[in-house]
C-alpha positions in Angstrom: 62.5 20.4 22.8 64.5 17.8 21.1 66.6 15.3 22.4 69.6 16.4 20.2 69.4 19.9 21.6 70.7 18.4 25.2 72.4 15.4 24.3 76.3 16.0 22.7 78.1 13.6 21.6 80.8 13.7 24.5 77.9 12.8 26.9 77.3 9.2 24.6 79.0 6.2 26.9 79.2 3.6 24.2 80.5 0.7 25.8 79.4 0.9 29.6 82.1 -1.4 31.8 78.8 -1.5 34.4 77.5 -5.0 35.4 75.0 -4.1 38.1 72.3 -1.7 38.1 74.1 0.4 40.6 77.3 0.4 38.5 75.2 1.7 35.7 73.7 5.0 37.7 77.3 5.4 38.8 79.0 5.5 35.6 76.5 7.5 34.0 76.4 9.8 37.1 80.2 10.2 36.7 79.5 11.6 33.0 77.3 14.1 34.0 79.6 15.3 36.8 82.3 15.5 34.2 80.9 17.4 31.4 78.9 19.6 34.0 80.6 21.6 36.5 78.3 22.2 39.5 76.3 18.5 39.4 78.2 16.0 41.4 78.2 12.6 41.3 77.2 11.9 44.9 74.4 13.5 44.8 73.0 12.8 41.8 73.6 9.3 42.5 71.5 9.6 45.3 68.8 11.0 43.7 68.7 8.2 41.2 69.1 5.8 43.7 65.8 7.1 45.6 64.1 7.3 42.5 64.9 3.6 41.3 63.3 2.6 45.1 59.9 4.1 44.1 60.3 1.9 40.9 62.9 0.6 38.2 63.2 3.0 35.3 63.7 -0.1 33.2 60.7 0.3 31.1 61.5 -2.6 28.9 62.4 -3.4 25.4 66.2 -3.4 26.8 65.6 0.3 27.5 66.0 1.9 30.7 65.7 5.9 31.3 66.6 7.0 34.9 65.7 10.1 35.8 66.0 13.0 38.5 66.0 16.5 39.8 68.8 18.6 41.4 68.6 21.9 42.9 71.6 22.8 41.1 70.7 21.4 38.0 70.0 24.6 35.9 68.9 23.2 32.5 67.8 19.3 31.2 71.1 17.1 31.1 71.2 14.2 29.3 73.7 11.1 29.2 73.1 8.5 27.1 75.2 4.9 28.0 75.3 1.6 26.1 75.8 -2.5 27.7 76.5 -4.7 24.7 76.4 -7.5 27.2 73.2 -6.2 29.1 72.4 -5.7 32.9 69.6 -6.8 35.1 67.3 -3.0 35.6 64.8 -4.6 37.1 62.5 -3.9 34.3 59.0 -4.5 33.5 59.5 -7.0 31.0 62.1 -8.8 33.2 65.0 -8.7 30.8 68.4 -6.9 30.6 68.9 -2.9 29.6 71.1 -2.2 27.4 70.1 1.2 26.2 70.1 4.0 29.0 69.4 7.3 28.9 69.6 9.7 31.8 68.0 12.7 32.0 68.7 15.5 34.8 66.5 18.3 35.4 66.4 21.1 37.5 63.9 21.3 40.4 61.0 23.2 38.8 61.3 21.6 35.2 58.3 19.7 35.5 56.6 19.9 31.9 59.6 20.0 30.2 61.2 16.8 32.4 58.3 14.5 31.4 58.1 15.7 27.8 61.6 14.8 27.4 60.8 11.4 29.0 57.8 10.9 26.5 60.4 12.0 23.6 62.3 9.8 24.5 60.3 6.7 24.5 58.7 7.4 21.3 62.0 7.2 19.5 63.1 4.2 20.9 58.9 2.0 20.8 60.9 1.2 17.4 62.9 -2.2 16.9 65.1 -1.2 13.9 65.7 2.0 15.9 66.5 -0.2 19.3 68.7 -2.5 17.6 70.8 0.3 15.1 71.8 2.1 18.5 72.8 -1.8 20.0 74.8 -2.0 16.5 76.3 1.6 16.3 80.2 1.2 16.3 81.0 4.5 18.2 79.6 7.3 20.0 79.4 9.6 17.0 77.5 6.9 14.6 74.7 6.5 17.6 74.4 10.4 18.0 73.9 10.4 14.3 70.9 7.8 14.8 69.3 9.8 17.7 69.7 12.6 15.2 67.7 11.3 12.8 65.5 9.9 14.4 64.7 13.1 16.7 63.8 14.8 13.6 61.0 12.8 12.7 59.4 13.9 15.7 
């Protein structure tokens, strides 16, 4: 599955006003309750939140992909959110995210959930790839660089 099948271009944040990690899940949580009827914010929040206790999704690189499952997720949602400016993820390589993706999947998605998590870190192990997404100057010029870069894959 590719990433362009589940990410639109409405679900693209590309100036986050976040400045804390928790800000981040939060705004990105409020997307997916927006542009998904039946996934609240609170909940999924939650379930980030838990998540980000076991270990920060800040994989590095300025990248950080927090993830979950919701019972009443019933397909792979995806929002993708941008910092300019950075925030503190706690990630492996100590230094600010500023590239987050989101993925939600329903309960029983395993395989697909951690393909989709794979996917996505192959596309972005590349610098010029990393830094055309920090440049992008809108939400449809970054979907267009996801696209393209989806479909090498």
């Amino acid at each position: 599955m590719k990433i362009i099948a589940i990410l639109r271009p409405d679900d693209i944040i590309p100036a986050l006003a976040a400045a804390t990690k928790d800000e981040v899940l939060a705004e990105l949580a409020a997307r997916v309750e927006e542009h998904h009827p039946g996934l609240k914010r609170q909940e999924l929040l939650q379930i980030l939140q838990e998540r980000e206790r076991l270990g920060s999704t800040g994989i590095g690189d300025g990248i950080a992909i927090p993830h979950g499952k919701l019972r009443e997720a019933r397909e792979l949602v995806m929002v993708f959110g941008r910092s300019r400016t950075g925030v503190d993820f706690s990630a492996l390589d100590g230094r600010p995210a500023h590239l987050f993706f989101l993925l939600v999947a329903p309960d029983d998605a395993i395989g697909i959930h951690l393909k989709m998590l794979a996917r996505i870190s192959r596309i972005l192990k590349d610098p010029a790839v990393r830094k055309a997404l920090l440049e992008a100057p809108d939400a449809a010029a970054i979907h267009a660089i996801i696209r393209e870069q989806d479909s090498r894959y």
